[in-house]
C-alpha positions in Angstrom: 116.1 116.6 78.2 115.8 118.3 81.9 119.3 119.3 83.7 119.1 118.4 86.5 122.0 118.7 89.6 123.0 115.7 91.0 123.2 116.0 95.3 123.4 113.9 98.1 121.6 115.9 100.4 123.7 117.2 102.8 122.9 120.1 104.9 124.8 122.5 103.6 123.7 121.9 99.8 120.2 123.2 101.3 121.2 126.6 100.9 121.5 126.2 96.7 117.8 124.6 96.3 116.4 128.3 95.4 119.2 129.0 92.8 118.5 125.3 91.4 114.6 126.1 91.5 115.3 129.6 90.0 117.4 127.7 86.9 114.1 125.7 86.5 116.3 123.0 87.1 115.4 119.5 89.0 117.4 117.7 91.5 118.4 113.8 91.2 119.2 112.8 94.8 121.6 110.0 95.5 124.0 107.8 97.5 121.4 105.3 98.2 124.7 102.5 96.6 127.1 104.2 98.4 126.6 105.5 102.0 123.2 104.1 102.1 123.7 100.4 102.1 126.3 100.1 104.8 123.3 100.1 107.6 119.7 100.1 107.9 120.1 103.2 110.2 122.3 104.5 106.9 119.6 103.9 104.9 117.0 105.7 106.7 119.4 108.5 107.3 119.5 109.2 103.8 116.0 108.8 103.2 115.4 111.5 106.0 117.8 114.0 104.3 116.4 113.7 101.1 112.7 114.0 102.3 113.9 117.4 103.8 115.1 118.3 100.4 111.9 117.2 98.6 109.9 119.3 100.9 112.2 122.8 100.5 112.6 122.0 96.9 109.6 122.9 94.2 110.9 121.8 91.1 111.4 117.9 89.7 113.1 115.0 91.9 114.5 112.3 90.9 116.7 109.5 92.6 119.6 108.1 91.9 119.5 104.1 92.7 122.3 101.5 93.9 124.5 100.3 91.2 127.7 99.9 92.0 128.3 96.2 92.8 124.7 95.0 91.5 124.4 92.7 88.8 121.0 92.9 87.8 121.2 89.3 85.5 122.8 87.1 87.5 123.3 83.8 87.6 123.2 82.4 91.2 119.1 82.7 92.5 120.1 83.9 95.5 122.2 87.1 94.7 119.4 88.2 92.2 116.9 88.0 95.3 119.2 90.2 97.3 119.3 92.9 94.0 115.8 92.3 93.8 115.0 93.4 97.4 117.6 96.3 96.9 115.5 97.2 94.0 112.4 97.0 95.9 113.9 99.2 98.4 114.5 102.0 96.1 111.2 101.7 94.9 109.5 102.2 98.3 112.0 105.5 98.5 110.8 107.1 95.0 107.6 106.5 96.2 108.0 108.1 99.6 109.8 110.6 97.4 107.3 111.1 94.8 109.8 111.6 92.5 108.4 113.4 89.5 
């Protein structure tokens, strides 16, 4: 198993990426459940930061999707379609990542 640090992509946790790289470590980007779904302009936001990262960082990505909240099973049609569209946005992000 890979360690890998866990960031949200902040500014300021730019200036660690060479010490991460330099550990052969990988970074797992997140906060796509937390500040990420309060807005559309959120969510872009976040993707933006973390495509800065991608391109400063040479060693493995990997996200961190929504969770908190999401039921992935449930019952009612309707609130799995929402998941499933919160799903598919993630997707799209580790693919505009290219999360390795």
């Amino acid at each position: 198993m890979e360690f890998m640090v866990s960031l949200q992509g902040e500014t300021d946790q730019h200036s660690y990426l060479s010490e991460i790289a330099d550990l052969g470590a990988g970074i797992e980007l997140g906060s796509y459940g937390l500040v990420g779904v309060k807005s559309q302009k959120d969510w872009d936001s976040r993707i933006e930061k973390h495509i800065m990262i991608v391109n400063k960082f040479p060693g493995k990505v990997a996200i961190h999707g929504p969770f908190i909240g999401i039921e992935y099973s449930h019952i009612d049609h309707l609130i799995r379609e929402s998941i499933q569209h919160r799903i598919d946005m993630i997707f799209n992000v580790a693919c505009t990542l290219k999360v390795n």
